[in-house]
C-alpha positions as CSV (number, residue, x, y, z in Angstrom):
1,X,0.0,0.0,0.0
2,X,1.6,3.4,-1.1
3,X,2.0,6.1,1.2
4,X,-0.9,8.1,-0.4
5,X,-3.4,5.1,-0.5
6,X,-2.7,5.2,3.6
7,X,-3.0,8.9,4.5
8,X,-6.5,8.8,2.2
9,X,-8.0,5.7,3.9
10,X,-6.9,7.2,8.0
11,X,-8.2,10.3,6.9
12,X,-11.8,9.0,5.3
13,X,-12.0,6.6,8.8
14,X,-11.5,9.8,10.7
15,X,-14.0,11.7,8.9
16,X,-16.4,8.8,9.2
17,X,-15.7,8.7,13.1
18,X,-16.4,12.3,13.5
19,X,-19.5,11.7,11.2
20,X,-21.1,9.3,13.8
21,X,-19.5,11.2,16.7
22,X,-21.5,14.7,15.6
23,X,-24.8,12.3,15.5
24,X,-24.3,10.8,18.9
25,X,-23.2,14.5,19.9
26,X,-27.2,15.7,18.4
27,X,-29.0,12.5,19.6
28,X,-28.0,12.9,23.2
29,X,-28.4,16.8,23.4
30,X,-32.1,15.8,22.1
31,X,-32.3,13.6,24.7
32,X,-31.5,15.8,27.1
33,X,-33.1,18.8,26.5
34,X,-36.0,17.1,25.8
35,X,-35.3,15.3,29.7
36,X,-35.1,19.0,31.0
37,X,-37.6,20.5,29.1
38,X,-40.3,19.2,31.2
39,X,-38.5,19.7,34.2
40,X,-38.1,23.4,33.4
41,X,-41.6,24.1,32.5
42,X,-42.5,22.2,35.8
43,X,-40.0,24.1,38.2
44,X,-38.7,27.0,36.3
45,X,-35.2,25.8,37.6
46,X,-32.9,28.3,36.4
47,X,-29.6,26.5,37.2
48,X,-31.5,23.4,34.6
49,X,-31.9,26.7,32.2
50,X,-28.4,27.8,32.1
51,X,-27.2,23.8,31.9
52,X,-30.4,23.4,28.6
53,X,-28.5,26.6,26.8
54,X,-25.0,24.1,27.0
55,X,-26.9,21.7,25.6
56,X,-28.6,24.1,23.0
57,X,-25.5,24.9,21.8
58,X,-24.0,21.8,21.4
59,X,-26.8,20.4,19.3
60,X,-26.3,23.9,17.2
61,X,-22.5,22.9,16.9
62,X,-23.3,18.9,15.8
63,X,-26.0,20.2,13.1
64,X,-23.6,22.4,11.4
65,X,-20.8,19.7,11.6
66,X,-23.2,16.8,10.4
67,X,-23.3,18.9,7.2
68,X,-19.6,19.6,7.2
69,X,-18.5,15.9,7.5
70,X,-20.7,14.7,4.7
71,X,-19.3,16.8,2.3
72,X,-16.2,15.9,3.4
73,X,-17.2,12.2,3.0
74,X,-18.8,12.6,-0.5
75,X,-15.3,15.1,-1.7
76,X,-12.9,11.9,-0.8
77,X,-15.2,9.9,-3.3
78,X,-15.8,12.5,-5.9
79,X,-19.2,12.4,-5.1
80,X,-19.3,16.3,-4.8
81,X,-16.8,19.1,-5.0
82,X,-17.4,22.0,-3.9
83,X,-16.3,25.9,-4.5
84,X,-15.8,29.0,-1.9
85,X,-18.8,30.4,-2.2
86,X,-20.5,32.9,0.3
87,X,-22.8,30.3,1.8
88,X,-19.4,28.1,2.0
89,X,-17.7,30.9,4.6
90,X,-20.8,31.3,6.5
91,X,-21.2,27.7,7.2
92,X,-17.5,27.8,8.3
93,X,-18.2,30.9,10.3
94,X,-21.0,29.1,12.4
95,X,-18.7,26.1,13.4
96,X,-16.6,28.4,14.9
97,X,-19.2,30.9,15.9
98,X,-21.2,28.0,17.4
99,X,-18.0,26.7,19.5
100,X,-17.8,30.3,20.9
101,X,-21.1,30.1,21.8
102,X,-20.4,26.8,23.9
103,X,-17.2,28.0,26.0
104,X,-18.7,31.5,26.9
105,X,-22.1,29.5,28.1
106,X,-19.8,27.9,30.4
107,X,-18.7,31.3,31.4
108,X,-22.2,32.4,31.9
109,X,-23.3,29.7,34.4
110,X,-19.4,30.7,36.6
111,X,-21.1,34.0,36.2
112,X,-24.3,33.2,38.0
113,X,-22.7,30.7,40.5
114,X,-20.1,34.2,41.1
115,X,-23.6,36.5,41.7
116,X,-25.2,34.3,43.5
117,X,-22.9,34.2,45.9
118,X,-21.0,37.3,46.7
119,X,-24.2,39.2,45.4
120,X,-27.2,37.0,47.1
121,X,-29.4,40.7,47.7
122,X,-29.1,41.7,44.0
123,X,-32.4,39.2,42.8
124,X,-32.4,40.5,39.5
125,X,-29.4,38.7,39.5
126,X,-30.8,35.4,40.1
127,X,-34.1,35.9,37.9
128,X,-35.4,33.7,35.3
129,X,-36.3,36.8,33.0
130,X,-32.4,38.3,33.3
131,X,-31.2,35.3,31.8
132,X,-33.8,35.0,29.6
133,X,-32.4,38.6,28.1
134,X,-29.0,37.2,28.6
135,X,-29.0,34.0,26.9
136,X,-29.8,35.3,23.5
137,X,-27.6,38.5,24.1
138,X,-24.9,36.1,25.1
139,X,-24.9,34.1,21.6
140,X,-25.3,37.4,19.6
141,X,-22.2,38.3,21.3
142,X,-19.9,35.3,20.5
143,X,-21.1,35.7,16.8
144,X,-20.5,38.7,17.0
145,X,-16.6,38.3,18.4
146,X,-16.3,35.3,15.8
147,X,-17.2,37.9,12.9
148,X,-13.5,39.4,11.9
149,X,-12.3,36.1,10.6
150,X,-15.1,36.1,8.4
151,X,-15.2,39.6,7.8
152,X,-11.0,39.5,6.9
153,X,-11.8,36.8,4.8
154,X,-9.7,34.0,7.0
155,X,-12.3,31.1,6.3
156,X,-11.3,29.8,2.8
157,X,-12.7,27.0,0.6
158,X,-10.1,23.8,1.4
159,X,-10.2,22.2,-1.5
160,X,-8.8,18.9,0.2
161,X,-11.4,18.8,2.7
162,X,-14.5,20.0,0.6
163,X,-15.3,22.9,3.2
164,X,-14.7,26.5,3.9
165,X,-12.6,26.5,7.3
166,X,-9.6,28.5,8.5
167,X,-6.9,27.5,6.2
168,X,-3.3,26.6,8.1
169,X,-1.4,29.1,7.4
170,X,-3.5,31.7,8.3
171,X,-1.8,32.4,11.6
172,X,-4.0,35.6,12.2
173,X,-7.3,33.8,12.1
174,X,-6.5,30.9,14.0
175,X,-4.4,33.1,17.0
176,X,-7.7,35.5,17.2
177,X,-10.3,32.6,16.9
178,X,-8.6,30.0,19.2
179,X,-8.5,33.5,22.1
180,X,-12.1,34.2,21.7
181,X,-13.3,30.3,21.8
182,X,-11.1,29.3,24.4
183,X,-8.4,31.8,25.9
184,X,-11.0,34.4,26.9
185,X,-13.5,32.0,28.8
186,X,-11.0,29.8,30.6
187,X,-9.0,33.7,32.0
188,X,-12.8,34.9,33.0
189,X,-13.8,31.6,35.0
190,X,-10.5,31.3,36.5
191,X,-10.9,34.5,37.5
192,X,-14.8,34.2,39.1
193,X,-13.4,31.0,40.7
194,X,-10.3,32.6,42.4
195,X,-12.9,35.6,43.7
196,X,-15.0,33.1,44.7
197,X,-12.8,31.8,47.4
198,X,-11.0,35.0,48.4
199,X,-14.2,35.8,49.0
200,X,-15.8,32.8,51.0
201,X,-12.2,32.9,53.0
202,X,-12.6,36.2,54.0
203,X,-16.1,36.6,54.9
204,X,-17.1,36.9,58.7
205,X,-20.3,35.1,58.4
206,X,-21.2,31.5,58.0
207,X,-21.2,31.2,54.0
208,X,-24.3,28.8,53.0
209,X,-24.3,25.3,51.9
210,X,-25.2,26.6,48.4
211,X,-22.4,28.4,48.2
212,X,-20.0,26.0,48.9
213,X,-21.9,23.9,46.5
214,X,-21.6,26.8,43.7
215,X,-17.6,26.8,44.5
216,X,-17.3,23.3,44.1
217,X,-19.4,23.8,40.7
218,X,-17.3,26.8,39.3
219,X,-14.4,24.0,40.6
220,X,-15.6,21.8,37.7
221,X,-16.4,23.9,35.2
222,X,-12.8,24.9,35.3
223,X,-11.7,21.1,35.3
224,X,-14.4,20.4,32.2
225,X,-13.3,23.3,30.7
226,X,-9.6,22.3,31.0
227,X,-10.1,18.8,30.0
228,X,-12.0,20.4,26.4
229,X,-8.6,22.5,26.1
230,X,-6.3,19.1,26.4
231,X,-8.0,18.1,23.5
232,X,-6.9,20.5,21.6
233,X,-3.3,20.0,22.0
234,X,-2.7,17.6,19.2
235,X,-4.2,19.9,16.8
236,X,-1.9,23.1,18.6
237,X,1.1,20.8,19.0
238,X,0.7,19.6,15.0
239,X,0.0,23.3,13.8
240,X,3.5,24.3,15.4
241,X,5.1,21.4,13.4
242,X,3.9,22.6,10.5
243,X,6.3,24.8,9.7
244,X,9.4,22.6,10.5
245,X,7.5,19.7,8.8
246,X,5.1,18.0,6.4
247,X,4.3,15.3,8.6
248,X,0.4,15.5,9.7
249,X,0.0,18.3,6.8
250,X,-2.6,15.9,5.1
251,X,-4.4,15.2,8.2
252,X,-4.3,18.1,9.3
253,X,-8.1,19.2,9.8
254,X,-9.1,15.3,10.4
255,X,-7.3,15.3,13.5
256,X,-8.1,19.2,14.7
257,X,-11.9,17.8,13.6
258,X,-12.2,14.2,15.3
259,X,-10.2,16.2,18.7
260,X,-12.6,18.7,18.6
261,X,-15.8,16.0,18.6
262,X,-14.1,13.8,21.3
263,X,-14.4,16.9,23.4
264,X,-17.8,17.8,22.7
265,X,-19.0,13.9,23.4
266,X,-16.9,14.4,26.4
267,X,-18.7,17.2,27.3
268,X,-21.9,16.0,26.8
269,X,-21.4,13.6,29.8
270,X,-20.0,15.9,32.2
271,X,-22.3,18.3,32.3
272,X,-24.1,15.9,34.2
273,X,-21.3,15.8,36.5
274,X,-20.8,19.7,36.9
275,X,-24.7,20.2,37.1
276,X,-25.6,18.3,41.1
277,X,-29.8,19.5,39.8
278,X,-29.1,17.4,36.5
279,X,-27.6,14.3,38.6
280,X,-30.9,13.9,40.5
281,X,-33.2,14.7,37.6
282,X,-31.8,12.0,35.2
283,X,-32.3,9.5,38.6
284,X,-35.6,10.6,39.2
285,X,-36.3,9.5,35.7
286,X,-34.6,6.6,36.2
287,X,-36.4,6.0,39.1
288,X,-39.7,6.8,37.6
289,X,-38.9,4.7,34.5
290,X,-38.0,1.3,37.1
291,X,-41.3,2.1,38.9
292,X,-43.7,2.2,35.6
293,X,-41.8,-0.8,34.7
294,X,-42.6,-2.7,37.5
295,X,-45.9,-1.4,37.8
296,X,-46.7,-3.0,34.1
297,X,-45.2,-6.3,35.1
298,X,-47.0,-6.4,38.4
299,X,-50.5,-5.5,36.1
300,X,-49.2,-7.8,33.4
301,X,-48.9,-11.0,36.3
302,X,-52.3,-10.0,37.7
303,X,-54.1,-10.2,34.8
304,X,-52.0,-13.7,33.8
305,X,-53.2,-14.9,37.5
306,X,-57.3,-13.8,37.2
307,X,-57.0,-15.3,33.5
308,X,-56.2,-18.7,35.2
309,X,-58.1,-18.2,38.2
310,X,-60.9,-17.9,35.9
311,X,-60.5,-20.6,33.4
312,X,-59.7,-23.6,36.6
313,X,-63.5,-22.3,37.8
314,X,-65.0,-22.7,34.6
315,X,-63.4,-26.3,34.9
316,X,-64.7,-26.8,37.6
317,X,-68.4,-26.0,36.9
């Protein structure tokens, strides 16, 4: 097998992977919105809000990538190729606009944990309709910061890859994009969580059990948030080879793509593990889903049992 015959079947397998991984990313954040939908409309939870907008967003992110990957899939069997057109950028301007959107939602809920705390008279602060105007300000907002990559025309048709994404050598587009996904969350959370305990180590009052809990929670948003950045370095550590090397060059968005949605499915499981409210809901509805279960076999053995209760009488008479 020649060198070229291997670098086109890894990188089709890791298109396909991150095909199936970006479906698995969409089917669970169905799942679980549609598991706190209900809850939300019942208790008007806002902590389950906040963690519903993650999710939001990562179903955003996976329905723009489905997309991506299969035109990927049909370009490495000349199925389709594609051109830079307008449509082209913007689609590449969502996937990174949408992976704003994820790491500064992450910065929103350190945000209320923060205000809830060291600001527990401000309500406004802790209301459902603040974050209601929030929310949608909040993705307007990393749009608009992902805009000048679009706007400097960064995102170019790769014609390797069938898709409009930053191309490797553009060093200004990737330094500026990579600082408003990632750098500028992960500063502002470790931030909130450093005032966060200056501030529940100084105070002269007993601090609450719920603000204890919201430190620990700003704890592991910073440790989920940190993990999503190890990720990462294969693509950061292969991008600064580049210039010193052509190995990788040909996989080049494959890995920075299949690193990107091994982080998202990551993700998608530990929210459950920052979120203590989402831990019990998803038990409750494992609880509730054992009980109905039993419930129908109890009724189903019942009805077996009065079925040949019934028929030994009729032998009888």
């Amino acid at each position: 097998m020649s060198n070229t015959t291997m670098i086109s079947t890894v990188a089709v397998t890791l298109n396909f992977i991150s095909l199936i991984g970006a479906i698995f990313v969409g089917l669970i954040c169905i799942f679980m919105l549609g598991v706190l939908l209900s809850s939300i409309i019942r208790k008007h939870d806002l902590v389950l809000i906040l963690v519903a907008n993650n999710y939001l967003a990562l179903l955003v992110f996976a329905l723009i990538a489905i997309p991506g990957n299969f035109d990927m899939f049909r370009g490495d069997y000349n199925l389709y190729i594609g051109m830079e057109t307008f449509s082209c950028r913007i689609r590449g301007y969502m996937i990174y606009s949408s992976l704003a959107v994820i790491f500064h939602s992450f910065l929103l809920q350190a945000a209320f944990r923060f205000f809830r705390v060291v600001y527990p008279s401000h309500v406004w602060l802790q209301h459902g309709l603040t974050y209601a105007l929030i929310i949608p300000i909040l993705w307007l907002i990393s749009f608009l910061f992902i805009l000048p990559i679009h706007v400097w025309h960064d995102i170019r048709f790769i014609s390797m890859e069938n898709v409009c994404l930053l191309p490797i050598h553009s060093t200004r587009g990737l330094v500026f994009s990579n600082l408003i996904i990632y750098g500028i969350p992960i500063i502002i959370i470790n931030i909130i969580y450093i005032q966060l305990t200056c501030f529940i180590r100084r105070s002269s009052k007993v601090v609450s059990a719920r603000a204890k809990r919201d430190v620990i929670v700003v704890r592991r948003i910073i440790l989920v948030v940190c993990i999503l950045i190890l990720m990462v370095v294969p693509y950061v550590v292969l991008k600064l080879m580049l210039p010193f090397t052509d190995v990788g060059k040909p996989l080049f968005y494959r890995i920075q793509n299949i690193t990107t949605m091994t982080g998202l499915i990551i993700l998608s499981f530990m929210l459950v593990y920052v979120t203590p409210q989402l831990k019990v809901l998803i038990a409750l509805q494992k609880s509730t889903t054992v009980t109905s279960t039993s419930a129908q076999q109890h009724c189903i053995l019942f009805t077996k049992s009065s079925n040949i209760n019934t028929t030994n009488q009729e032998q009888l008479s």
